[in-house]
N, C-alpha and C positions, 0 to 999 in steps of 0.2 A: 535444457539448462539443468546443470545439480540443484538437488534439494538443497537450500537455504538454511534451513531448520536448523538449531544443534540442542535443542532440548523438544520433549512434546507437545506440541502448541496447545493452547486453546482453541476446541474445532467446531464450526456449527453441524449441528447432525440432520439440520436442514439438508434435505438436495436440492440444491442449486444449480442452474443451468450456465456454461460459459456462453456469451454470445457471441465472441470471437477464440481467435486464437490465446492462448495465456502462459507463461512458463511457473513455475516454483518459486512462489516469492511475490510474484507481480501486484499490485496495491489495485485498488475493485473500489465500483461503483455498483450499487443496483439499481437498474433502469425500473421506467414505469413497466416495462414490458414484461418484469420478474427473472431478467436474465442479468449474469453480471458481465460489466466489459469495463476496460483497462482503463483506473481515472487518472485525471487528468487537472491541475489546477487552474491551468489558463482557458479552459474551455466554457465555462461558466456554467454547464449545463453535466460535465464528466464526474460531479464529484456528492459528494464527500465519499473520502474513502469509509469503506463500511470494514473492510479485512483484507485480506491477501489469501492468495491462493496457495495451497498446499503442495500440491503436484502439477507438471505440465499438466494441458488441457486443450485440445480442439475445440472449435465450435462446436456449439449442441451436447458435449462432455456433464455429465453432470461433477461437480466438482466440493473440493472442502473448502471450509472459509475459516479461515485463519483469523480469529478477533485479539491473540496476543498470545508472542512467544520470541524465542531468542532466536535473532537471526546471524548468520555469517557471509555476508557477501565481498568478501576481501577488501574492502574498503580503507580507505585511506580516510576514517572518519575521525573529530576530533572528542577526546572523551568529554561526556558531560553533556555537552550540545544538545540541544533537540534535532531530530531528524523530520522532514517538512513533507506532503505531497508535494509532488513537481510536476511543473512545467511539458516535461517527458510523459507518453500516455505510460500508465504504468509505477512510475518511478520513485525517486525518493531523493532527496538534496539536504543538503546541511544550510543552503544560503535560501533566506526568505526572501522574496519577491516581491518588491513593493511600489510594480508598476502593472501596467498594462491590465487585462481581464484575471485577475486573478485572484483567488480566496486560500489565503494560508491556511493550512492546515497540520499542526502537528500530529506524527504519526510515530512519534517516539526518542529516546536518545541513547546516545553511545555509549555505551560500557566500557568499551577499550576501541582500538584503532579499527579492530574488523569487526566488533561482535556491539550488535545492538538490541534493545528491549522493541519489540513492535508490538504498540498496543496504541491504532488513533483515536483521537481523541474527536469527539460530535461537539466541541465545540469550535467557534473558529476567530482567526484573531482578523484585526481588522488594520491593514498597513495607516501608518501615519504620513 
């Protein structure tokens, strides 16, 4: 996958371990294990997102963690919005979720239709 990025992110200069596969971009948990792998908001056990990964990544890859920076994923997002963990391992959604096992998680909002601020938030909302 292309880098994401369109400005310098903020990067932990931690080395972190991927524990699976991971592309440019993709939204991170850190396990107990101190490896990162693809969160998740309905998993109940995949999350909070901690950052996003900076470059593709194999498993065992040590990798950069992306804690906030401008992203471009050609998106059809709406300005203004908050942008959510999802559902998707990995992912990111504009619609909050407010069924099933799941813990909202804001992880930033849209700037314009493709370019968003990604910086998640360690707090979390609680569906009504």
């Amino acid at each position: 996958m292309a880098n994401v990025w369109v400005s310098t992110p903020v990067v932990s200069s931690v080395g972190l371990v991927a524990g699976e596969a991971m592309d440019s971009g993709d939204l991170v948990y850190l396990a107990t294990d101190g490896k990162l792998y693809l969160a998740d908001s309905d998993e109940g056990t995949e999350e909070p997102c901690v950052g996003a990964v900076y470059e593709d990544a194999a498993s065992g890859d040590t990798v950069s963690l992306v804690y906030e920076g401008d992203r471009n994923d050609g998106s059809s997002l709406t300005i203004g919005s908050q942008i959510f963990l999802s559902g998707t391992a990995g992912g990111f959604t504009q619609t909050l979720a407010t069924t099933g096992n799941t813990t909202p998680q804001v992880v930033g909002f849209a700037l314009t239709a493709s370019y968003w601020k990604f910086a998640p938030a360690q707090t979390y909302l609680t569906p009504a």
